[in-house]
Backbone as CSV, one residue per row, in Angstrom:
resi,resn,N_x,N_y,N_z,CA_x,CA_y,CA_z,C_x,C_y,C_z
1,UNK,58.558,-3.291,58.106,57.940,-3.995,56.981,57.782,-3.014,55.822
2,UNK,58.441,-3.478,54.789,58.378,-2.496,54.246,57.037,-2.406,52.816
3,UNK,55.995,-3.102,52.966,54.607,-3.300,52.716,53.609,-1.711,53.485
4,UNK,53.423,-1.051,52.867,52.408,0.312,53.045,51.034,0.074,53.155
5,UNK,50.503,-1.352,53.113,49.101,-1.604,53.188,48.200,-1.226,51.896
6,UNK,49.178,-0.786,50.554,49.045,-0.690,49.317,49.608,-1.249,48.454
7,UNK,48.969,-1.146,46.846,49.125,-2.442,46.033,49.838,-3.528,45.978
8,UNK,50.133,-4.397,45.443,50.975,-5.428,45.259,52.064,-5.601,44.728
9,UNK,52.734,-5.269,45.038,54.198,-5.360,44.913,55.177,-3.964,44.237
10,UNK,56.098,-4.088,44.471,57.335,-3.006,44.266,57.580,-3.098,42.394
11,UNK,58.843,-2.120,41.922,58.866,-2.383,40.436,60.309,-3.550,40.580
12,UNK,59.988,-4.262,39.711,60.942,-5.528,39.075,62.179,-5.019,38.673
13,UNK,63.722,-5.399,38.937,64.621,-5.246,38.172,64.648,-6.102,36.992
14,UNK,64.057,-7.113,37.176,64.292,-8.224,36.063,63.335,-8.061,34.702
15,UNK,62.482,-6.936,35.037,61.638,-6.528,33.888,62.665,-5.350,33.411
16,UNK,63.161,-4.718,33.610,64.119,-3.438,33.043,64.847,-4.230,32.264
17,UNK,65.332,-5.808,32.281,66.295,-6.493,31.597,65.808,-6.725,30.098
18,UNK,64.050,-7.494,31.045,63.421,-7.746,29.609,63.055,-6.784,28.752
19,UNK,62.994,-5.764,28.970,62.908,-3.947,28.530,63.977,-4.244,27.360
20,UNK,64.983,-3.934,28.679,65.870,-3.909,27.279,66.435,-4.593,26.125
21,UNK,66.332,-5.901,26.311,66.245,-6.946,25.548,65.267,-6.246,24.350
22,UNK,64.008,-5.989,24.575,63.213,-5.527,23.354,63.511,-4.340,22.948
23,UNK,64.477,-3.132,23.508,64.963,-2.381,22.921,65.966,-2.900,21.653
24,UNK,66.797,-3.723,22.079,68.070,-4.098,21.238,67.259,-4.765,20.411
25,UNK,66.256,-5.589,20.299,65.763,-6.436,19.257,64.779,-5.341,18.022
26,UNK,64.627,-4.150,18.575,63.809,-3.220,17.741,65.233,-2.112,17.634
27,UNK,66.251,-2.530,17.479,67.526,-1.589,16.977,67.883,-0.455,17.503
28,UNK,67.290,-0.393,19.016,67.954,0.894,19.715,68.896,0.576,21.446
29,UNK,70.007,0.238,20.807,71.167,-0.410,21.225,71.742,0.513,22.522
30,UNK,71.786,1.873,21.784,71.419,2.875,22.961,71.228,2.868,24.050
31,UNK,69.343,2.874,23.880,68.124,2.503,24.820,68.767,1.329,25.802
32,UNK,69.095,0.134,24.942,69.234,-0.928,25.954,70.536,-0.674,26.970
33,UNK,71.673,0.249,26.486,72.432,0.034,27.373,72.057,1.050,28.817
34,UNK,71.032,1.692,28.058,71.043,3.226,29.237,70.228,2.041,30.250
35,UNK,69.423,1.264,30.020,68.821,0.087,30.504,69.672,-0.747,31.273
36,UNK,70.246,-1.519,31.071,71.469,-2.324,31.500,72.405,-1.681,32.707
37,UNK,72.241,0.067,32.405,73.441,0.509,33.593,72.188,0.944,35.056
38,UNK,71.173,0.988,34.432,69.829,1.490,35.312,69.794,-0.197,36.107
39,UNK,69.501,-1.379,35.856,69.553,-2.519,35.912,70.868,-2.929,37.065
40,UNK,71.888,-2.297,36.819,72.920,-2.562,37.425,73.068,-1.823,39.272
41,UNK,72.192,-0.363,38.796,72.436,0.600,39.894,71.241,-0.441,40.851
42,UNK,70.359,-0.799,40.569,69.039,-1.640,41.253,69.558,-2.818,42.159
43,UNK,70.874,-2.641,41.941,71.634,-4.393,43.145,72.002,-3.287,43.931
44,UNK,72.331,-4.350,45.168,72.650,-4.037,46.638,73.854,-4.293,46.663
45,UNK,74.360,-3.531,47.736,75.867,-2.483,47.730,76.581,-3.987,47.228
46,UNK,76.490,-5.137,47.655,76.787,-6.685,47.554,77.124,-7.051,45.983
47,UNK,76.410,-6.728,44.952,75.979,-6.554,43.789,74.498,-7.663,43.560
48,UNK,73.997,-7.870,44.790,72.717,-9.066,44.058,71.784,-8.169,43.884
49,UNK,70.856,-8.678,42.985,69.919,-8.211,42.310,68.783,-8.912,43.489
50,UNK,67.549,-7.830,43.574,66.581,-8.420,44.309,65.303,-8.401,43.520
51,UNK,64.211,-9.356,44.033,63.185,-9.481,42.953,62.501,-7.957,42.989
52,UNK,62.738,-7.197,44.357,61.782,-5.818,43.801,62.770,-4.661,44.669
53,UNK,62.363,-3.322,44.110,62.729,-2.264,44.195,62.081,-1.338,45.427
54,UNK,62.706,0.106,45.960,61.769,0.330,46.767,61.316,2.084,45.196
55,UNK,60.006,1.992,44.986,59.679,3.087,44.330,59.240,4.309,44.958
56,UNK,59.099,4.146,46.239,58.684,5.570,46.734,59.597,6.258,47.568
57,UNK,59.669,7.455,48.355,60.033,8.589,48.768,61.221,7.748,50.198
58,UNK,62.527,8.004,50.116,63.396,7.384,51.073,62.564,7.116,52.699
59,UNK,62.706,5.728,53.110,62.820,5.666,54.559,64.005,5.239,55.229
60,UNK,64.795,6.170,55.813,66.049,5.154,55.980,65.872,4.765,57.154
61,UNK,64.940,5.210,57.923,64.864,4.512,59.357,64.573,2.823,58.986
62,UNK,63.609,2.574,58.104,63.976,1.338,57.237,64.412,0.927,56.334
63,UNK,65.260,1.527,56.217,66.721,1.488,55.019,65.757,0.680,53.561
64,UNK,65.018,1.618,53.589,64.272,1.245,52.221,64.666,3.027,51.380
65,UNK,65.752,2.855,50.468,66.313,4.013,49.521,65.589,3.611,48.126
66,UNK,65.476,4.825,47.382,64.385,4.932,46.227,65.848,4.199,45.298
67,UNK,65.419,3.084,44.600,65.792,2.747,43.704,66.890,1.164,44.179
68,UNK,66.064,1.131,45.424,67.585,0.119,46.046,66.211,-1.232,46.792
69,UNK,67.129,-2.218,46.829,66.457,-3.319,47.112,65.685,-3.354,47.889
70,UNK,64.149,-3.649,48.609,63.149,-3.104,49.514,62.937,-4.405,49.907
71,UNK,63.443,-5.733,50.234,63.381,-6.385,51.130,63.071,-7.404,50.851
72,UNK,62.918,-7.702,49.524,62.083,-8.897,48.649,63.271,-9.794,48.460
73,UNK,63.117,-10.898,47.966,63.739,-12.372,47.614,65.183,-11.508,47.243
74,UNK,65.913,-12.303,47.455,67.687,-11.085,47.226,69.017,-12.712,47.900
75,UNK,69.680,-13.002,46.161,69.906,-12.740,44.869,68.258,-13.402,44.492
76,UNK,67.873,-12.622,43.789,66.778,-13.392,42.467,67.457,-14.168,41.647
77,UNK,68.102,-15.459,41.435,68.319,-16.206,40.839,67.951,-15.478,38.980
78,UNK,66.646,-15.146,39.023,66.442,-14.758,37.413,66.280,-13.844,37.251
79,UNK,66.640,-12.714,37.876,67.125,-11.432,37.804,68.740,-11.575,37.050
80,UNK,69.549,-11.769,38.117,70.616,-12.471,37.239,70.905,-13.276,35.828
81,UNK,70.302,-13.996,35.761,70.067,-14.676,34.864,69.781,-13.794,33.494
82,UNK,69.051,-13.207,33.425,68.643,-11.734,33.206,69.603,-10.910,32.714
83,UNK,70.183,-10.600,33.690,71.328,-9.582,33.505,72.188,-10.301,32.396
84,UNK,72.892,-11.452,32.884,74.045,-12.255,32.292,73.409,-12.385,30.617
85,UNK,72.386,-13.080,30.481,72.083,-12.849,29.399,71.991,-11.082,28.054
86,UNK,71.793,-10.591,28.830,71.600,-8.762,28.390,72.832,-8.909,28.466
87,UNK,74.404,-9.276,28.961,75.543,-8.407,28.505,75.846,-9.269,27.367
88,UNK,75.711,-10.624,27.147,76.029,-11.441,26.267,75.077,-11.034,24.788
89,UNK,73.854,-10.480,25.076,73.411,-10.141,23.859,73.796,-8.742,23.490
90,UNK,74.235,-7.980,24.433,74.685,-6.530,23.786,76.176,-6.888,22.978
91,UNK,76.759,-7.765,23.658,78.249,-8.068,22.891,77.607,-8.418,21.699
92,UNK,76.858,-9.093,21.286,76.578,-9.578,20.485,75.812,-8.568,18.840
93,UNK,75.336,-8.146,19.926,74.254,-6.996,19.361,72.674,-7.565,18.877
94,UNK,72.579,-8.608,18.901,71.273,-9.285,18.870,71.090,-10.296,20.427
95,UNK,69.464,-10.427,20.617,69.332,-10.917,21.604,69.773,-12.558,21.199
96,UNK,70.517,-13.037,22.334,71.208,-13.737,21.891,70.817,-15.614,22.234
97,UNK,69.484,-16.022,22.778,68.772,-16.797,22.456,67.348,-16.876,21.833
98,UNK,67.534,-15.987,21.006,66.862,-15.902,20.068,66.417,-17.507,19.216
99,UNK,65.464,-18.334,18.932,65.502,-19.230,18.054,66.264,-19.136,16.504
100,UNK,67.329,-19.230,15.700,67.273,-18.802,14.446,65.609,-19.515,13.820
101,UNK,65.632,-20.880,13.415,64.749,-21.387,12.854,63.193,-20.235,12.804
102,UNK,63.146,-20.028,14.090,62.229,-18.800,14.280,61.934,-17.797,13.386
103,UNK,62.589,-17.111,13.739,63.729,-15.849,13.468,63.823,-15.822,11.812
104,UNK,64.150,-16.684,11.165,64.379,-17.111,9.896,62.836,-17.441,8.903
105,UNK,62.280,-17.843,10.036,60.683,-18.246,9.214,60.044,-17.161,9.265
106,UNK,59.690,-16.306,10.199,58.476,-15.662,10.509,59.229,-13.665,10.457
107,UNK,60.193,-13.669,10.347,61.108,-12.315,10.560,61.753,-12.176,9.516
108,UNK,62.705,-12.662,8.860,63.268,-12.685,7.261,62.431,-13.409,5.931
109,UNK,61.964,-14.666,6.597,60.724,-15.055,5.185,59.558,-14.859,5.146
110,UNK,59.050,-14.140,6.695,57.798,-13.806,6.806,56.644,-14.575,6.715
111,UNK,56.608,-15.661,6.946,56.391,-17.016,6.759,54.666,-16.728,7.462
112,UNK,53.420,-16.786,6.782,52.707,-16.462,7.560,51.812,-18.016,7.521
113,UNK,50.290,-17.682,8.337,49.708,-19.478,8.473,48.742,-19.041,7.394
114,UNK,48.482,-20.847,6.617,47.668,-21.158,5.703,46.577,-21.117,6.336
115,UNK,46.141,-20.671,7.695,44.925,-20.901,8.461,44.530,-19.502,9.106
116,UNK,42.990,-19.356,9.190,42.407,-18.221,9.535,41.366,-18.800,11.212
117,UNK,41.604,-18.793,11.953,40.844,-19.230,12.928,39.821,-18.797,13.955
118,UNK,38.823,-19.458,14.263,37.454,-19.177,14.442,37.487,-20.161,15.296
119,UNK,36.560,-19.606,16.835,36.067,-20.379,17.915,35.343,-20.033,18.748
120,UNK,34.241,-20.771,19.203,33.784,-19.704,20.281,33.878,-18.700,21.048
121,UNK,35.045,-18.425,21.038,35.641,-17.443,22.173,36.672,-16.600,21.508
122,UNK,35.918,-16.254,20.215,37.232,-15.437,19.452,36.610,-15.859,17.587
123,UNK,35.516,-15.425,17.779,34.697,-14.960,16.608,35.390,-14.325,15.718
124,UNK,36.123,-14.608,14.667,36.212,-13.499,13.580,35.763,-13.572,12.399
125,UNK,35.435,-12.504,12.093,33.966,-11.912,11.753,34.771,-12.068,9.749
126,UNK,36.461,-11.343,9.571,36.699,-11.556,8.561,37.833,-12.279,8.262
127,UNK,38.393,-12.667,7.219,39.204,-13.240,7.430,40.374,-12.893,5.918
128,UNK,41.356,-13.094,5.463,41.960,-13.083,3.874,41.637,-13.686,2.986
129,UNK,41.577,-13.269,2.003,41.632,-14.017,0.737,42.696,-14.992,1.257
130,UNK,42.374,-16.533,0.421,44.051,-17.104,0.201,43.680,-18.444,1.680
131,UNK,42.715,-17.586,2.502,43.229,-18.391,3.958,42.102,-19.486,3.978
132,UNK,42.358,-20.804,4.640,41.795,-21.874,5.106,40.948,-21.240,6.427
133,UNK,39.399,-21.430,6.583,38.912,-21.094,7.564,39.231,-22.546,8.463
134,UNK,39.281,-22.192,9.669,39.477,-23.546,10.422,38.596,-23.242,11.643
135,UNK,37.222,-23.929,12.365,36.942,-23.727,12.792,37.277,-25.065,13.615
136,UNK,37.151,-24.896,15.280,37.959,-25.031,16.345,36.412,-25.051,17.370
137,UNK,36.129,-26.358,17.920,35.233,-26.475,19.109,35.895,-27.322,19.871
138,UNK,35.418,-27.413,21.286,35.594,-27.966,22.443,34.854,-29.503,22.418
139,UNK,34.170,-30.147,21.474,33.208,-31.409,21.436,33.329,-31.483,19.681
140,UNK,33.572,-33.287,19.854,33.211,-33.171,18.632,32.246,-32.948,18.130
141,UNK,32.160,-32.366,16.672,30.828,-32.043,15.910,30.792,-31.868,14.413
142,UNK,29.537,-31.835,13.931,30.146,-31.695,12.108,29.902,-30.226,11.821
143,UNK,30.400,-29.416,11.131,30.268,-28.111,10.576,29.406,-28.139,8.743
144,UNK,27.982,-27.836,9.075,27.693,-27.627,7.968,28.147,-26.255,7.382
145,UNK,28.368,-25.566,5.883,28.926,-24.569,5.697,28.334,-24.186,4.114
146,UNK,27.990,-23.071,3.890,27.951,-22.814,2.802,28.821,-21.534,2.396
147,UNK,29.243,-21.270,0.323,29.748,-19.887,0.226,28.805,-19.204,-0.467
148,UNK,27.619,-19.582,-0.647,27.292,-18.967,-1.240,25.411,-19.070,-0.804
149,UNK,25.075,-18.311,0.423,23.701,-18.124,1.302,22.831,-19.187,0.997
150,UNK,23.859,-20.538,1.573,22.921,-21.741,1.678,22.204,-21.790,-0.106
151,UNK,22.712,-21.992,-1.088,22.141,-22.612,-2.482,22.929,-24.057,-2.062
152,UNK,23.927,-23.670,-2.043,24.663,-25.176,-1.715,25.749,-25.484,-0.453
153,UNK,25.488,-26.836,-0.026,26.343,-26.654,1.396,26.963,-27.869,1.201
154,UNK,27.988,-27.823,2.267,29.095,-29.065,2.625,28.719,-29.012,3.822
155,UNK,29.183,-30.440,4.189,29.680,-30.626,5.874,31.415,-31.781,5.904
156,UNK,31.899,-30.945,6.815,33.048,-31.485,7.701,32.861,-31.605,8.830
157,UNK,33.581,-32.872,9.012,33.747,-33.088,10.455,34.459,-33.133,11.525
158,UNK,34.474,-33.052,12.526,36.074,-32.132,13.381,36.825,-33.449,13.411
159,UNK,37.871,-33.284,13.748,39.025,-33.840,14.291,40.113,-33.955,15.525
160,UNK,40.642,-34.522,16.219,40.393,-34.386,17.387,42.383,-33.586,16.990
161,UNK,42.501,-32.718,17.624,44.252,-31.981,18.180,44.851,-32.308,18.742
162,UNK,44.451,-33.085,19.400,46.000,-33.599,20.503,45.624,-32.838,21.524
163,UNK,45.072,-31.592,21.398,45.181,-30.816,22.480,43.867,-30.686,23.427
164,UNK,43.191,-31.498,22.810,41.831,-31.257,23.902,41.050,-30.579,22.854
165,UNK,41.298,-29.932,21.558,40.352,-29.492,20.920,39.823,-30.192,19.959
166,UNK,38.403,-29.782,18.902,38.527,-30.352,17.908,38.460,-29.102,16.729
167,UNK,38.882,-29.640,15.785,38.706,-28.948,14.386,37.829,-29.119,12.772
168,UNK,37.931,-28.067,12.340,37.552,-28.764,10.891,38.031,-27.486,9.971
169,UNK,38.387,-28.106,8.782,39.000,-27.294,7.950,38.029,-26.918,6.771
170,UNK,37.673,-25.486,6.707,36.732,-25.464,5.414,37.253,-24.676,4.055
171,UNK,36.999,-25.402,2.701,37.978,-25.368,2.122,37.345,-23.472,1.379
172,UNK,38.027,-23.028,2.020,37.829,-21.518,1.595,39.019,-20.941,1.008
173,UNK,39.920,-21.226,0.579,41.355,-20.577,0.081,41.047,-20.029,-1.375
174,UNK,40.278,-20.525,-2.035,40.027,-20.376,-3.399,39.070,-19.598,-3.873
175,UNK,38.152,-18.900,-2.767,37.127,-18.485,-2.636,37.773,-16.545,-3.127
176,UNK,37.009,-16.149,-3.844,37.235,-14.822,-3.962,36.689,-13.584,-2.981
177,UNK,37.051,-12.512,-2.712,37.102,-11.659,-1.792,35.106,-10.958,-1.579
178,UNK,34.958,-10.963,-0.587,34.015,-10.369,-0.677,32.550,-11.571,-0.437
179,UNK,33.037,-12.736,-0.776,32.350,-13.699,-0.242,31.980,-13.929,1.341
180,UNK,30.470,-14.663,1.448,30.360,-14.486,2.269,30.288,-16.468,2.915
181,UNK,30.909,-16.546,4.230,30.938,-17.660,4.318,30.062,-17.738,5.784
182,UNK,28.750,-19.196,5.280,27.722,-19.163,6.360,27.959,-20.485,7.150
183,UNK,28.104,-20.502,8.676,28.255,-22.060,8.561,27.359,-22.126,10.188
184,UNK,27.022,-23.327,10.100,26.411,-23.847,11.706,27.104,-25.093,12.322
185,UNK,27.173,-24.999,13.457,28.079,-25.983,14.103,27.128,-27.138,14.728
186,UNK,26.913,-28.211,14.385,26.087,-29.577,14.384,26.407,-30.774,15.326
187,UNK,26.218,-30.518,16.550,27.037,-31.049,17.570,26.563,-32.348,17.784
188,UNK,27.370,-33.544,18.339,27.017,-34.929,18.184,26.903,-34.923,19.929
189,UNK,25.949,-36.062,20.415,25.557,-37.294,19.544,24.271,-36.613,18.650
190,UNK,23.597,-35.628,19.153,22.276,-35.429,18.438,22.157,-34.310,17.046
191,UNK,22.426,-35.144,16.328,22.863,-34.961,15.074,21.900,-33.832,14.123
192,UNK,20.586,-33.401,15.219,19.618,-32.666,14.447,19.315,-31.282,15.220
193,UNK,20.334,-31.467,16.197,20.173,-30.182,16.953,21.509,-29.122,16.455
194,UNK,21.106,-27.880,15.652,22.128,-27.350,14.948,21.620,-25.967,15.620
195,UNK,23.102,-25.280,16.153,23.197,-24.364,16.894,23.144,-23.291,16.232
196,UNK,22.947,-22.028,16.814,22.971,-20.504,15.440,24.169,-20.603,14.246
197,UNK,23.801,-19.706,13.240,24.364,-19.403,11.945,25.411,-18.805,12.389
198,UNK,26.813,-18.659,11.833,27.677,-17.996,11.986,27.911,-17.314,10.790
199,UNK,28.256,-16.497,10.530,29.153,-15.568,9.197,30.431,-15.167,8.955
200,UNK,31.012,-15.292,8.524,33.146,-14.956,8.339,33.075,-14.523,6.778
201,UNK,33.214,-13.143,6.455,33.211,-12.874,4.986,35.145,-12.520,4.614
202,UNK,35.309,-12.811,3.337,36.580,-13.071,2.737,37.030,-11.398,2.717
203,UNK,37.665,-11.146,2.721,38.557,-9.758,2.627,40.116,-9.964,1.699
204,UNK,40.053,-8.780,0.716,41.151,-8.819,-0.021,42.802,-8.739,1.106
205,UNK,42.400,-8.610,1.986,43.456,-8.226,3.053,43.511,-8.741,4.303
């Protein structure tokens, strides 16, 4: 058995693939192939790729050799998969299911979100000039909000996502840097029970 009664599991060939995949996508073409031939030596004399490696010191009485298949799932279906893909993107020289649409929005136009987001579980404290605060609860509720230390306030009310969440959008885009934005979250049905103050101040950046 080739299990030592220590940690969980052996090293992955199919992660050396995804390795190198992010080598070639950060332009060191190099890197990925020295990757790809390391990837290749990791199959069994057969050529299948197995889901794990053996990483420690040779046993050949259990033919577990440092760098050679140690007994795990063998072909890995997506190990392969893996591989085949990595020679098709080195021909290529870009990874080669890449989304363009992607790729094109967020990598060449830099395409960033009109939204700055805030939720219980991921407080941020600042946010950009320019950005829509959107605050994000688990129940619906109304968001009272002020920009300027409660002289004057709004309320919005969430909306449901599709996703199980709700939202509300507060209109902060126009707001100049350095502002400070106060808001409390006003949860229904009981419309008078309003939970602590929150704060999110605007940043030129």
């Amino acid at each position: 058995d080739p299990f030592d009664g220590t940690g969980i599991g052996r090293a992955w060939p199919l992660l050396t693939g995804e390795r190198a995949h992010y080598e070639l996508a950060a332009g060191r073409r190099q890197t990925a192939l020295v990757l790809r031939q390391a990837l290749e030596q990791f199959a069994s004399c057969g050529g299948l790729l197995p889901e794990q490696i053996w990483d420690g010191p040779d046993i050949p009485e259990k033919e577990l050799i440092f760098g050679k298949p140690s007994g795990s799932a063998m072909p890995l279906v997506w190990a392969h998969a893996e591989y085949i893909k990595l020679l098709r993107s080195l021909r290529d020289g870009q990874v080669f299911d890449t989304p363009r649409q992607t790729s094109q929005r967020y990598i060449q136009e830099k395409t960033g979100s009109a939204f700055a987001i805030w939720r219980a579980n991921a407080k941020c404290q600042t946010i950009p000039v320019g950005k829509i605060l959107r605050v994000e609860d688990l129940e619906p509720s109304m968001i009272e909000w002020s920009p300027d230390s409660w002289q004057s306030t709004q309320q919005v009310e969430t909306r449901p996502s599709g996703l199980g969440m709700y939202f509300a959008d507060l209109a902060t885009e126009q707001l100049a840097a350095e502002t400070v934005i106060h808001f409390r979250i006003q949860a229904y049905p009981d419309q008078l029970a309003k939970e602590q103050e929150f704060i999110v101040r605007l940043t030129k950046y």
